[in-house]
Structure formats: structure tokens, C-alpha cells
ROVEXDREN-413634 format. One record per residue (C-alpha): x, y, z. Coordinates in steps of 0.5 Angstrom, whole numbers, padded with zeros to 4 digits, always signed. Layout:
ROVEXDREN-413634
XYZ
...
***
This chain:
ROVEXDREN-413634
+0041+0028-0007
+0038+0023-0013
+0042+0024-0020
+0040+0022-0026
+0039+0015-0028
+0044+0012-0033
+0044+0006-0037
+0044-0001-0032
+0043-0008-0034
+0041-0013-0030
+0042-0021-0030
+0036-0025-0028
+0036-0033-0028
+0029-0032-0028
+0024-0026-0030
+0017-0024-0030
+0015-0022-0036
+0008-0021-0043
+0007-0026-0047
+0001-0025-0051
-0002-0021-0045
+0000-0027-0040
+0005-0029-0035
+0012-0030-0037
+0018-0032-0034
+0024-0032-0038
+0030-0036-0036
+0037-0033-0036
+0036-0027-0039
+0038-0019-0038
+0034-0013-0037
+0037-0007-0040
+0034+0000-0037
+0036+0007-0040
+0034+0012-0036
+0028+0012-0033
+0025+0006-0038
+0026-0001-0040
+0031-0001-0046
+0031-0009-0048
+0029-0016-0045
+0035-0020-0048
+0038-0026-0047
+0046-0023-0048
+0049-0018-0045
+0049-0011-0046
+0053-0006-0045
+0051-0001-0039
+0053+0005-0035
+0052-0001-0028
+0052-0008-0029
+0048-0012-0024
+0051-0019-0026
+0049-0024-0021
+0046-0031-0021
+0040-0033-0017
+0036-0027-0018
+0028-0027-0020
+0027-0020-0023
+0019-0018-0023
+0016-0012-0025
+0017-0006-0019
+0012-0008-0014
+0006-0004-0012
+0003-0003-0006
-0004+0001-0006
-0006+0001+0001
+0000+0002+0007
-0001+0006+0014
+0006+0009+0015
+0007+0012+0021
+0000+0010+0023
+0003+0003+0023
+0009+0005+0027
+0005+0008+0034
+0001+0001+0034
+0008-0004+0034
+0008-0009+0039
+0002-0005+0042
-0004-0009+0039
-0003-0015+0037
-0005-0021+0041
-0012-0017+0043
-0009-0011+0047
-0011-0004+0045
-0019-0007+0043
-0024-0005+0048
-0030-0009+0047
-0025-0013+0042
-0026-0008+0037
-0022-0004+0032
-0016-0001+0034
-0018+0005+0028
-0021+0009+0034
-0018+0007+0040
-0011+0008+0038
-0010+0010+0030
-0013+0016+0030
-0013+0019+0036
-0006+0018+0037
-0004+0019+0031
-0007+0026+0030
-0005+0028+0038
+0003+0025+0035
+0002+0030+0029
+0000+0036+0034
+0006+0034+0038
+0012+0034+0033
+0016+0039+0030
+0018+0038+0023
+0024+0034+0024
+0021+0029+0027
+0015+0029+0022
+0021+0028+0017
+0025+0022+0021
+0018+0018+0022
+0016+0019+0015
+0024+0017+0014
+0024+0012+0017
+0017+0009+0013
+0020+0010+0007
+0027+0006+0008
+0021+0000+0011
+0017+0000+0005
+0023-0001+0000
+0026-0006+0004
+0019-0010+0005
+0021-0010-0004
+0016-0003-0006
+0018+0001-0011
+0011+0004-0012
+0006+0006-0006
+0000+0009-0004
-0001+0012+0002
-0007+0014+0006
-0004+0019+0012
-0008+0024+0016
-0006+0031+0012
-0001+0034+0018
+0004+0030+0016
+0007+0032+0009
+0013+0031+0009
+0011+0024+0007
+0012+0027+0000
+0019+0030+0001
+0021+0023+0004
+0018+0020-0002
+0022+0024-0007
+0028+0025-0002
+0030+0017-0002
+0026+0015-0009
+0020+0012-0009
+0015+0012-0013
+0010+0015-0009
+0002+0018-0009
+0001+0021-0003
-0006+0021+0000
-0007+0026+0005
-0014+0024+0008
-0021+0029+0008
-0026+0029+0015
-0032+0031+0016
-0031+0029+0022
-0023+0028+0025
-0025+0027+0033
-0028+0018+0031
-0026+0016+0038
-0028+0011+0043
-0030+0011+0049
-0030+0007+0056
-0036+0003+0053
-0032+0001+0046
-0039+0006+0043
-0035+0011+0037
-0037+0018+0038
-0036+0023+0032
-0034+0030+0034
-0032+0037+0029
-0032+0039+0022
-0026+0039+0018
-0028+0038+0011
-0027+0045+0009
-0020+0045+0011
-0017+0038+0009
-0020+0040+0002
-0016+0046+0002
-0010+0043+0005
-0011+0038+0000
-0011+0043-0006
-0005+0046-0003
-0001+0040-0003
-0003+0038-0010
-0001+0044-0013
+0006+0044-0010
+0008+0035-0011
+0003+0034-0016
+0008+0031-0022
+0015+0032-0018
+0022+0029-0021
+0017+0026-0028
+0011+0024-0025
+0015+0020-0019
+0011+0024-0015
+0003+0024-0015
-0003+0025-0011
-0009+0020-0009
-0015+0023-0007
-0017+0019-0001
-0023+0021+0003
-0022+0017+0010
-0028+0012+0011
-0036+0012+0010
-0037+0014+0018
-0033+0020+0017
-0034+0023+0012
-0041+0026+0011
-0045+0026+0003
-0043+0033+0001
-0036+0032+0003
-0036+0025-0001
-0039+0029-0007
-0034+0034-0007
-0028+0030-0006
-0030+0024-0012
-0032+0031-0016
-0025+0034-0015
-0022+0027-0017
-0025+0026-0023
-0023+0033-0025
-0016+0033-0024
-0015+0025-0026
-0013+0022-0020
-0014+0016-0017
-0020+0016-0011
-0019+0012-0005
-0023+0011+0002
-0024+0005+0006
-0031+0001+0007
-0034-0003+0011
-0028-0004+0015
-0032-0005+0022
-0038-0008+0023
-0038-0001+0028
-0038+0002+0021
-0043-0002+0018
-0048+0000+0023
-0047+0007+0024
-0049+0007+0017
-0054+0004+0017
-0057+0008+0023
-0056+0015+0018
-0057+0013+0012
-0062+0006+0012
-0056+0003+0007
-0050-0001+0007
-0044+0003+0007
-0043+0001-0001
-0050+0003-0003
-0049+0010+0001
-0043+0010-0005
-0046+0008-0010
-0053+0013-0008
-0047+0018-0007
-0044+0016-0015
-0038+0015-0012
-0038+0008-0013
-0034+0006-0020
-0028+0004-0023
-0024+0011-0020
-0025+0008-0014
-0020+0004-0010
-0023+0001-0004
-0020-0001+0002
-0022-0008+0006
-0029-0009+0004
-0028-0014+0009
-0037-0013+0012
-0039-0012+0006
-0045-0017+0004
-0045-0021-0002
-0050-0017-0005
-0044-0011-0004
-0040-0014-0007
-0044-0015-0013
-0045-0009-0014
-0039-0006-0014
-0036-0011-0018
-0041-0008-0022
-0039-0001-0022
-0032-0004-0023
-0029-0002-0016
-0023-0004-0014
-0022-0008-0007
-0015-0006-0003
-0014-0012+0000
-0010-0013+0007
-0011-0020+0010
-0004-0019+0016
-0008-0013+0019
-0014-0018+0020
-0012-0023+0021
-0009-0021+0028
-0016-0019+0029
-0018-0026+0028
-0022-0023+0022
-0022-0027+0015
-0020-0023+0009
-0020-0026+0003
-0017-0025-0002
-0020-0030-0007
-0027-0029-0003
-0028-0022-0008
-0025-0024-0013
-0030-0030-0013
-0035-0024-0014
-0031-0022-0020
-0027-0016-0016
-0021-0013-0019
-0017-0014-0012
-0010-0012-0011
-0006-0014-0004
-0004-0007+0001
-0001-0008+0007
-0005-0003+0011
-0002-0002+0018
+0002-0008+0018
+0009-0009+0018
+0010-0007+0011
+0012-0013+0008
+0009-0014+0002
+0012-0021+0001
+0009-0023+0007
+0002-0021+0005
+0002-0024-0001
+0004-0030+0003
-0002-0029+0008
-0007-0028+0002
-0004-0034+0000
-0006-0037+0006
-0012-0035+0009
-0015-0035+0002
-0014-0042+0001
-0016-0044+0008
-0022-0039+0008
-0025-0043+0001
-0023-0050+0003
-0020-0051-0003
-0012-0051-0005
-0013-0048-0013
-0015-0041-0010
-0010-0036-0010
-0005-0039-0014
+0001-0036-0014
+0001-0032-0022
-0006-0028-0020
-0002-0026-0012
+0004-0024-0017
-0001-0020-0021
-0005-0017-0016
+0001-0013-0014
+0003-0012-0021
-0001-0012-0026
-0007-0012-0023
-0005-0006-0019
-0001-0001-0025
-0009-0003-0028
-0012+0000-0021
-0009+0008-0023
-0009+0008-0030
-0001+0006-0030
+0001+0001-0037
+0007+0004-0036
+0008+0000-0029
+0007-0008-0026
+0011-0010-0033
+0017-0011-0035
+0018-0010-0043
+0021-0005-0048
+0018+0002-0046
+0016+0001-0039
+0018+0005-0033
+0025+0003-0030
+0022-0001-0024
+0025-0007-0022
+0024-0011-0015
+0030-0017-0015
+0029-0023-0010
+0035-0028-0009
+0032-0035-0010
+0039-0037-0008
+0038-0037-0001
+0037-0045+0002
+0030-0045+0003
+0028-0043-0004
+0033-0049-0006
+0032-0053-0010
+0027-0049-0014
+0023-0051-0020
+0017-0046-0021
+0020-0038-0019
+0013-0036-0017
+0010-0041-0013
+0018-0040-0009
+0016-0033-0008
+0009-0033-0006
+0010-0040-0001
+0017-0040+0001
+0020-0033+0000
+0020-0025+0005
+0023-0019+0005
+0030-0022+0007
+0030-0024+0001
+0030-0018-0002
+0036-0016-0006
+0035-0010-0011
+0030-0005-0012
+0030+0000-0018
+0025+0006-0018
+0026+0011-0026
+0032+0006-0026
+0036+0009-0020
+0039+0003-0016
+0035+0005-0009
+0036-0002-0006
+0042-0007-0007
+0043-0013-0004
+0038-0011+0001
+0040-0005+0005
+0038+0003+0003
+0044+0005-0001
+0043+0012-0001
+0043+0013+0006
+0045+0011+0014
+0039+0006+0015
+0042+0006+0022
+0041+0014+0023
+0034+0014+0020
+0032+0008+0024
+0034+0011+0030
+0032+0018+0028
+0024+0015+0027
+0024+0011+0033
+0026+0016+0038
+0021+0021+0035
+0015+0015+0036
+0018+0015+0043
+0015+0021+0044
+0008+0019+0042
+0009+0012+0047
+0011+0016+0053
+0004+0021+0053
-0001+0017+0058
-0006+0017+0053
-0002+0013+0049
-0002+0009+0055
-0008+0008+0056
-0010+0006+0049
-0005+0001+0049
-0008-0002+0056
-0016-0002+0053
***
């Protein structure tokens, strides 16, 4: 059981902090947190409850993660990269995630529900996130009660349907199949009425109808309704597939962005999930309507498809960077956005390294209504993500953020703090037996792994 934050001072041979709304980074100071709030940015020591003093630390605001796949992420490992469990080359969405994770979710007994969104919780702080949010399908909650019993800052997205049963068939064609709606609305309300606001607001709810070409208009309108009613934030994934692109344009004569933007959902509540077919005009839209775009290149990428992180924000996209159903490492797909932006562009000055940092940051706090998260400064949450620079290949280092961005992954990872409790130190999960919640996650996967139909997923 997590107690109560004290009093921790942090050393920082560097630290990210504001200097008239701008980046900066602060040589050899301290970070002083008094329960769950930033206290002081000092350059003295202070006197604390814990003290943290070791050089080579880069403190950055705890990183935000606003588009992640947890146990989605852990059926499909090693079993589709390099093509495998794509029929006709198309996306495993409805081929291996969707069916697999609904058949898992009907197999498993809440043991091992908790050990698989165990084992999702202790990959996502070791890949440095203090907040995440994660779209599941609502048969799994107790990704709430991992989140809340290894202290992550964490807004649970349990998905809507109208249509649950988006498979793939033999010839690669999606068939859409039962009416879930009502039920996943009022799952939803049942969970938002039990986690909403736990251990100070640590634990939140995001609203998060799955995707244009599964949930049909009414449902859309309903859920968005809903969302705006109770101030949470509203996610879904949009243009994810050029399947999807089509399907929509077949029922509706639109793109999918103008079918949310008919449906009033488009706006600046909105998160929005890849975007990676989406036209130019979409894009101008959206950014009209002040639309987020939650962008994953890893997950893309392994699929041969771009996305660019600097391709929205050319269009004038707030963008922030998730790591949807890929490895959860949150420094690597800052370095992936890096990468395939300034490939994709052409051009060496897109992407810079202080915008990447910004987009799972302040960018991303800015996304949910959150001035108290992605900064760190007097009166700020207590969320502190450290990384040691230390280590030879980030020596000899002259610009901290070009180090973290370009050179530097998650076994650089050094502290993460969430409401000022210490979660991460030097790496390891220091509440728990990393090696028992590992070993509990994996044989729980296992079980999906050894059905025939998962077999013949991955097969293609």
C-alpha cells in the first residue's frame, strides 16, 4: 500500500523548467517536493524527508503518455512485426487486437486480469510515464486498480462500441457485427461513479468511443454529450486505416473527420488518435476545431506506414506523441518522431528536440485541461521523470534535450515520482517484485498465445 507523500529534494545537474512561458534548463539545481506539489526550484539544498543527491540527473516534468494499448500491446509482441498477422497487408486492428483481446477478456479470471494490467502498469513507468491514458476494452477494469495500487497518474479509457465484433475475415474484408452500445455506456458510468477522482484526483476517467467505423452516430453523440457534461476528456482513433477511410465514406459520403465534425464531435475536447489518412483538407479542419492528434510513429512505422509528427503540426495541430501498442517506451517514440519527421519532411529543423519534449509535456498537461502537470514549478503536482545522462553514450554532453531526444532510452531511466511519491529509483519499481509481476503477466498472456485462434492470427 502507497503512503503519503513527505517531504523529497531532488538534485539535478540539469532541469527543465518556464522562463516566461518558454523552455528552460536550469544547471545544478535542486527540486524540492512537499507532498503531492512542487515546493521550490533552488539552486541550495533543502532540507527533506528523502533526499536524492546524485549527479548526472536530467529532471524533466513527469512524462505524459495520452495514447497507450496496454494488454492489446502484450497479445501481439513479437507476433506481427516484420508483416506477420496482416491479411492482405492490412492492419492487425481486426485481425489480431480486437478479436484476441475480447476472446483473453472472456477467458480470464480476475487474477489474472490484475497480473496482465499489472504487468502494464510496472512496463509503463519503466518506459519513464508518470501519466497515461489508456484506451481498453471495458472487460478489463482492473487496469484502474493497478494504476491506483503502483501509483501512476492514470485516466482510464474504457471503450463504447456499436459494434464490438470488427473482424477480418479470410479475404482481409472487415465485417461489422453486434450492438453494444448501451451496455459499454453503462459500464462506463459504473466505472466513472466508482474510480472517478481516487487518491486526489490520481485516478481519472477519459471518455473514449473506439473509432469512426465502430461506433455508429447516435452512440458518438452520446458519449461526446456525456463527456462534455462531466469535463472529461474524449478520445477515439480516426483514420487509422484506409479500411476505415473507405468504410466511412460508403456509409456516410464523408471522411471520417467530417463525419465528426457533422457528428459535433470534432473540437478542442477532443483527442484524436493517429490521423494517419486523413487528407490535408482533414487536417485543416481539425485544426480548426482545435483538435488534438495523438501521435505513434514506432506502431506505424513497423507497418511501413509514416507518421509524422511534424506533418500535423505543419497543419497547425496541437500534437502530442503516445506509444500506442508499441513497446511503451515513451523515449523511444520521441526518438522515432524525431526520426521519421525529419526523413518524411526532408528537412534537419523539423521536430526539434524542445517541441518533442513539449509534446509529452506541456503540450500534453494542455490536451486535458491539466496547468498543474508537464511543468515543473512552484505549485505544480509532484511528478518528476529523471533520466541519467551519465551514462558514456550521452558523454560528452553539451544540450541536455537534443541528448534525451537523439541518443538516450528507457534504460536510462533513473526516478520517476507521481504526487511525490518515489515509484522508480534507479530504474526498478521499488514497491513491488518486478520479477513476480512479470512472471505472473506473461503466464496470464500465455493463455491467450496457446488458443488456435490466436495461432491462426498471428499465421495471417
Amino acid at each position: 500500500m502507497l503512503t503519503d507523500p513527505g517531504t523529497t529534494a531532488i538534485f539535478g545537474s540539469f532541469a527543465l523548467t518556464e522562463q516566461d512561458g518558454a523552455q528552460a534548463v536550469l544547471r545544478d539545481h535542486w527540486v524540492l517536493l512537499e507532498g503531492r506539489r512542487i515546493a521550490a526550484v533552488t539552486p541550495t539544498r533543502p532540507q527533506a524527508d528523502v533526499v536524492l543527491d546524485r549527479p548526472g540527473r536530467f529532471l524533466l516534468p513527469g512524462l505524459i503518455n495520452l495514447h497507450n494499448h496496454c494488454f492489446s500491446e502484450m497479445l501481439a509482441r513479437t507476433h506481427t512485426e516484420d508483416g506477420a498477422g496482416r491479411k492482405n497487408n492490412k492492419s492487425i486492428v481486426y485481425t489480431v487486437l480486437m478479436p484476441l483481446s475480447r476472446r483473453g477478456l472472456e477467458l480470464y479470471t480476475p487474477e489474472e486480469r490484475m497480473a496482465v494490467a499489472r504487468l502494464g502498469v510496472l512496463q509503463l513507468l519503466k518506459g519513464g510515464n508518470a501519466t497515461v491514458m489508456e484506451p481498453f476494452r471495458n472487460g478489463l477494469p482492473e487496469m484502474f486498480a493497478a494504476a491506483e495500487e503502483m501509483g501512476l497518474r492514470f485516466y482510464g479509457a474504457p471503450y463504447l462500441f456499436s459494434t464490438a465484433d470488427a473482424v477480418a475475415g479470410a479475404d482481409g474484408v472487415v465485417r461489422y457485427a453486434g450492438d453494444d452500445g448501451a451496455a459499454d455506456l453503462a459500464a462506463w458510468n459504473a466505472l466513472y461513479d466508482t474510480w472517478e477522482g481516487r487518491d486526489d484526483g490520481r485516478i481519472r476517467l477519459a471518455m473514449s468511443p473506439h473509432a469512426t467505423d465502430t461506433v455508429g452516430p447516435d452512440l458518438f453523440r452520446t458519449a461526446t454529450a456525456r463527456a462534455r457534461e462531466l469535463g472529461v476528456p474524449n478520445t477515439t482513433h480516426l483514420a487509422q486505416s484506409p479500411g476505415e477511410v473507405a468504410t466511412i465514406r460508403t456509409r456516410y459520403d464523408r471522411t471520417p473527420a467530417e463525419y465528426l465534425d457533422w457528428l459535433g464531435v470534432l473540437g478542442p475536447d477532443l483527442l484524436a488518435a493517429h490521423c494517419v489518412d486523413c487528407t490535408d483538407d482533414d487536417l485543416r479542419l481539425m485544426a480548426a476545431r482545435r483538435t488534438t492528434v495523438l501521435n505513434c510513429p514506432r506502431v506505424f512505422a513497423r507497418a511501413g506506414t509514416v507518421a509524422s509528427y511534424a506533418h500535423f503540426r505543419a497543419h497547425g495541430l496541437r500534437t502530442v506523441i503516445g506509444t500506442d501498442g508499441y513497446n511503451l517506451d515513451l523515449l523511444g517514440e520521441m526518438n522515432a518522431a524525431a526520426i521519421i519527421s525529419k526523413t518524411s519532411a526532408g528537412s534537419a529543423t523539423v521536430a526539434s528536440a524542445p517541441e518533442l519534449i513539449d509534446a509529452v509535456t506541456r503540450d500534453a498537461a494542455a490536451a486535458i485541461g491539466r496547468d498543474d502537470l508537464g511543468v515543473i514549478r512552484p505549485g505544480a503536482r509532484a511528478d518528476i521523470t529523471a533520466i541519467d545522462v551519465g551514462h558514456p553514450h550521452l558523454q560528452p554532453l553539451y544540450e541536455p534535450r537534443r541528448a534525451l531526444v537523439w541518443l538516450a532510452n528507457r534504460a536510462n531511466l533513473d526516478l520517476v515520482l507521481v504526487d511525490g511519491r518515489l515509484l522508480i529509483e534507479g530504474g526498478r519499481y521499488i514497491h513491488a517484485d518486478e520479477a513476480a509481476i512479470t512472471a505472473a503477466g506473461v503466464a496470464a498472456i500465455g493463455k491467450i498465445w496457446d488458443l488456435p485462434q490466436a495461432q491462426a492470427a498471428f499465421a495471417g
